[in-house]
C-alpha positions as CSV (number, residue, x, y, z in Angstrom):
1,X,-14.8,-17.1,2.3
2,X,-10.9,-17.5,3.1
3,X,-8.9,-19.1,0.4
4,X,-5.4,-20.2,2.4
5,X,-2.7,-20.8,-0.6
6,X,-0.5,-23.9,-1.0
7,X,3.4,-23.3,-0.4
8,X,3.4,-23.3,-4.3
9,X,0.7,-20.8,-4.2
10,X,2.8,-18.6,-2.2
11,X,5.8,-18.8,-4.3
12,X,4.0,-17.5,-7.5
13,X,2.7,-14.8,-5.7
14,X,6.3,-13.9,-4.6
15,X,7.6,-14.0,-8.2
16,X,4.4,-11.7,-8.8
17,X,5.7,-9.5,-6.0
18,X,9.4,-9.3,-7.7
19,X,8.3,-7.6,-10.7
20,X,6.2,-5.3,-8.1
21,X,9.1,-4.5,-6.5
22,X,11.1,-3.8,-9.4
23,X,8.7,-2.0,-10.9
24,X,8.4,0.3,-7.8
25,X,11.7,0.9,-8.1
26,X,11.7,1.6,-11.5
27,X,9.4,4.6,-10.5
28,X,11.2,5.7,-7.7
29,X,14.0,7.3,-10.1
30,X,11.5,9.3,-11.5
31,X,10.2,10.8,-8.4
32,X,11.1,14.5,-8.3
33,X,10.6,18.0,-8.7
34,X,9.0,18.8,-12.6
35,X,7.8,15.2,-13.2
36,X,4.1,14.5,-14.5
37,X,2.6,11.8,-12.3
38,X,1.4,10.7,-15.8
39,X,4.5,9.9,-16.6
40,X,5.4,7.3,-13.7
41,X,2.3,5.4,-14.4
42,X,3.9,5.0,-18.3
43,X,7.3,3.9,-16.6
44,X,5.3,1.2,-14.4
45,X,3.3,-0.2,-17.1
46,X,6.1,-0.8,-19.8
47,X,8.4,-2.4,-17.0
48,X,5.2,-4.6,-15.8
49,X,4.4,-5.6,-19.1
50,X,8.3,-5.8,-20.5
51,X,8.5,-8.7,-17.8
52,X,5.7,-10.9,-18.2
53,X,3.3,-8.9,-15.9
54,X,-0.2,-7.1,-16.1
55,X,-0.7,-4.3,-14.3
56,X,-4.0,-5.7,-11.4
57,X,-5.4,-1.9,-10.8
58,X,-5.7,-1.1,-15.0
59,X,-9.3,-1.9,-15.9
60,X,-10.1,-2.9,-12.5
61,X,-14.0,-1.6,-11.9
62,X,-12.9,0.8,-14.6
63,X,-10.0,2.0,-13.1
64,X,-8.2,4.2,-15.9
65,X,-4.4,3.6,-15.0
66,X,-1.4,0.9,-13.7
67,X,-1.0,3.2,-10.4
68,X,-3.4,4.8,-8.1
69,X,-0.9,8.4,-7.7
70,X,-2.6,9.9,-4.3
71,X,-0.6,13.5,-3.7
72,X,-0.8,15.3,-0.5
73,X,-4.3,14.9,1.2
74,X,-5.5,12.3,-1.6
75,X,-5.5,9.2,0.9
76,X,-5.9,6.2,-1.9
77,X,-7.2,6.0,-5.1
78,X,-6.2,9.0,-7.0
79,X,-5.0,9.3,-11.3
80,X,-2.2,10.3,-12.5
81,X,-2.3,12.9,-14.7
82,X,-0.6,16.7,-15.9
83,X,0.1,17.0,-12.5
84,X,4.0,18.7,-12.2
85,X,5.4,17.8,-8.8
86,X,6.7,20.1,-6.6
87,X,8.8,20.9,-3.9
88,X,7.3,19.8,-0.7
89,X,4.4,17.7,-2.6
90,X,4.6,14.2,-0.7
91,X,3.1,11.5,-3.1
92,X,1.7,7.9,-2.6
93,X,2.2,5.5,-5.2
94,X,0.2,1.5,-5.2
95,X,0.7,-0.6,-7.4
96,X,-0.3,-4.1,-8.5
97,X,0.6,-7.2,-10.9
98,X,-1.2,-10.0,-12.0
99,X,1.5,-12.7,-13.1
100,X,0.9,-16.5,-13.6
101,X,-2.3,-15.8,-12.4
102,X,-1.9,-14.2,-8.8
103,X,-1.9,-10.8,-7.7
104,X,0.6,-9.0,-5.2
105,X,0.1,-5.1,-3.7
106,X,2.5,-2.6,-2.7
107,X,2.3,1.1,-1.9
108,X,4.9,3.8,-0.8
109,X,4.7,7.3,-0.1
110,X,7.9,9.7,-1.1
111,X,8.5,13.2,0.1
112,X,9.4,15.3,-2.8
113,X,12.0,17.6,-2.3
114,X,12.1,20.0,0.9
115,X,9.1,18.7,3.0
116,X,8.3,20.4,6.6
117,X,9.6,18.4,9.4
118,X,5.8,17.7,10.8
119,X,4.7,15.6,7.3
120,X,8.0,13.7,6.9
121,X,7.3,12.7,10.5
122,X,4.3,11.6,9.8
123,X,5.5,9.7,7.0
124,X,7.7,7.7,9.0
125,X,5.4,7.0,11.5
126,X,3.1,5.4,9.1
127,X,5.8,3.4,7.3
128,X,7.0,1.8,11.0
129,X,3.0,1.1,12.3
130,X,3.5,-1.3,8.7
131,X,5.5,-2.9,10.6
132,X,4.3,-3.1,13.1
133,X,1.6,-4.6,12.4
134,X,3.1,-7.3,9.8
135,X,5.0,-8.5,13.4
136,X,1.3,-9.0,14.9
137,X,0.6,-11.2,11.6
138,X,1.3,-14.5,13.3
139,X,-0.2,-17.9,13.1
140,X,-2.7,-18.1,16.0
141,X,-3.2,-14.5,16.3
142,X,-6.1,-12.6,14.9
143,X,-6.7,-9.9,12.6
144,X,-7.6,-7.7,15.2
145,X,-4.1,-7.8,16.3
146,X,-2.6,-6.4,13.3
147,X,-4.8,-3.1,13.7
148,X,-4.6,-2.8,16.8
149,X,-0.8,-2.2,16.9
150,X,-0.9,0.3,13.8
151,X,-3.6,2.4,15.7
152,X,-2.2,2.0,19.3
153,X,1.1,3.1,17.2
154,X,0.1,6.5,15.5
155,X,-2.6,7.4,17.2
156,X,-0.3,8.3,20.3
157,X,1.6,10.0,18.5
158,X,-1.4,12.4,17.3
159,X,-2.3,10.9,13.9
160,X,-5.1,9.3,12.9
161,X,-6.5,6.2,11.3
162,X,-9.0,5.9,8.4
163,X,-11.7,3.5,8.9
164,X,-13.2,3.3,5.7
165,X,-10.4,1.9,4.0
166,X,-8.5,-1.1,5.0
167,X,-6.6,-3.7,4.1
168,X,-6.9,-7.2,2.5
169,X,-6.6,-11.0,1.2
170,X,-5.1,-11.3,-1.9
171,X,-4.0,-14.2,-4.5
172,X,-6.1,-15.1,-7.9
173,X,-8.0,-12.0,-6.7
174,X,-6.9,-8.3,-6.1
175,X,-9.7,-8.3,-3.1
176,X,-10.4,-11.4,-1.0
177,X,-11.7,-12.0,2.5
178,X,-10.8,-11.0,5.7
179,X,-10.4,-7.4,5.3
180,X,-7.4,-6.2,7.3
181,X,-8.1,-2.7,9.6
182,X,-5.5,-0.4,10.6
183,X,-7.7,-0.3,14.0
184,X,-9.4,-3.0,16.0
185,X,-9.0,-4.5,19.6
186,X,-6.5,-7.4,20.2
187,X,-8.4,-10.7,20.1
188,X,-10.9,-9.2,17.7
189,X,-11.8,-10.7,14.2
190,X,-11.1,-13.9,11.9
191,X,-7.9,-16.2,13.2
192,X,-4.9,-15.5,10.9
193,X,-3.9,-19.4,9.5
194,X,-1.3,-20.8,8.0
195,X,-1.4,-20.0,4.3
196,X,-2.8,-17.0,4.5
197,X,-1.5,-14.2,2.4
198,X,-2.7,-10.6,3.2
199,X,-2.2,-6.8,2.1
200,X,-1.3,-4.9,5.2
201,X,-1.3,-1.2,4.1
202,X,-1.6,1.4,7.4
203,X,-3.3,4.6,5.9
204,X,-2.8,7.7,7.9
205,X,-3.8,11.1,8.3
206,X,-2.5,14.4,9.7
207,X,-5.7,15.9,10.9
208,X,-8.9,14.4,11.0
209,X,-9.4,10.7,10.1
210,X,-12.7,12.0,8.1
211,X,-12.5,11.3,4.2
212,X,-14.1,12.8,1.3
213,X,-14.6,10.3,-2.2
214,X,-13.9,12.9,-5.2
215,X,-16.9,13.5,-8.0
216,X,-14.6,11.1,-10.2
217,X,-15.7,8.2,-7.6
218,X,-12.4,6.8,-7.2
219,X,-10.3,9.4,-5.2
220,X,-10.3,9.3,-1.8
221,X,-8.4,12.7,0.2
222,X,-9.1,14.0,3.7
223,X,-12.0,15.8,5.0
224,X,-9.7,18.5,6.6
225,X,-7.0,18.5,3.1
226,X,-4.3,18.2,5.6
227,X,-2.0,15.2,4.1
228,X,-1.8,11.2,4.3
229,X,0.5,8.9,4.0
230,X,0.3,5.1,3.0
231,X,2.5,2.3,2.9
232,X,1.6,-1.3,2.1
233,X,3.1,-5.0,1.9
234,X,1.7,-8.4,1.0
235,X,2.8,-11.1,3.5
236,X,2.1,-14.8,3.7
237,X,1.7,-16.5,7.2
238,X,2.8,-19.5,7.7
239,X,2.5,-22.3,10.6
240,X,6.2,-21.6,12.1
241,X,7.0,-17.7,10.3
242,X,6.0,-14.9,8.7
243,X,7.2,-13.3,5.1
244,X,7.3,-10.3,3.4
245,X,6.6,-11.2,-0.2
246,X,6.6,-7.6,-1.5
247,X,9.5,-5.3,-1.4
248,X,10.7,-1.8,-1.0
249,X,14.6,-2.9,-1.3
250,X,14.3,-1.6,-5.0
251,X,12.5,2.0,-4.3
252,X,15.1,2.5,-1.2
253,X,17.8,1.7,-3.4
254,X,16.6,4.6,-5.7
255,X,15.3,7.0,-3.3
256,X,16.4,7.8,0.2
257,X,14.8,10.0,2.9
């Protein structure tokens, strides 16, 4: 079932997706060379909860930590942990918070020092197919729409979508119907509705779209362990527009590639 939010609705998941952003950005100072990825999960926690937040993913089915910290070929999913980064190490970090009693979702993925031209390409590519497919997320269209330009997208230029994870509704639950694919035919799928507020979040691979779930059944990488890059927004559709609750203005401010 499909819960569509009120306009009021919306605007507490928006104030939810402020303290996301800032929190991201909070992060993003930290992400560098000699860093534990330990460590930026304890920086996004104390600003989540030094703001009137709770982190969504800590506790969630047992997940151990604030952000799911997926380096290299780990798709989605992974811990942090005594991991040092390191020069050329790309690293994806989610992150969620509950607040007044909605959640919002954001990921980005950073290149870490000197990274070869082919993944920072990659990287790019997947952060514009976000895009475009948030401009597919109109009223009338259909969720088959949005995937359908993130695949068309990458896939010509030689990357690959993974199936197996996708996107999703979101509000007084981290997960709620439709799912959102990063693939699909135009036409295809539920009708996107006015009030609808959805995690669109393109996850893409360098080699094969094949992935492997990790003995610790949470992490997700690649068959192939070539890397993948993932970038996410929540957006809320309305009758006459489209918005962007989430932000990366914060992490951009921070870090630039």
């Amino acid at each position: 079932m499909i819960h569509y939010k009120s306009s009021e609705e919306v605007e507490l998941i928006k104030e939810s997706a402020q303290i996301l952003g800032k929190a991201h950005g909070e992060v993003a100072k930290y992400v560098k060379e000699g860093v534990k990825t330990s460590f930026l999960d304890k920086i996004a926690e104390e600003y989540i909860r030094d703001n009137d937040g709770v982190p969504s993913f800590k506790g969630y089915n047992g997940f151990p930590s604030s952000l799911c910290i997926s380096v290299n070929e780990v798709v989605v999913h992974g811990f942090p942990s005594d991991y040092v980064l390191k020069d050329g190490d790309i690293i994806s970090i989610d992150c969620g918070v509950f607040h007044q009693g909605f959640h919002s979702d954001c990921a980005y993925t950073y290149p870490v020092g000197e990274v070869s031209p082919n993944v920072l390409s990659l990287l790019k590519a997947t952060k514009e197919s976000l895009y475009l497919g948030i401009e597919k997320a109109l009223a009338g269209n259909r969720v088959g729409d949005i995937g359908n330009a993130i695949q068309k997208f990458v896939e010509a230029k030689g990357y690959t979508v993974v199936r197996e994870l996708v996107g999703h509704g979101l509000g007084k639950n981290l997960h709620e119907s439709p799912e959102v694919p990063n693939y699909g035919k135009k036409g295809s799928g539920p009708i996107l509705k006015d009030g609808l507020v959805i995690a669109i979040e393109p996850m893409v691979n360098l080699g094969t779209r094949n992935i492997v779930q990790e003995r610790d059944g949470w992490t997700i990488r690649t068959a192939d362990r070539k890397p993948s890059a993932h970038y996410e927004h929540t957006v809320a559709i309305f009758e006459d527009r489209t918005e962007i609750l989430t932000t990366h203005k914060y992490i951009e401010e921070n870090f630039k590639f």
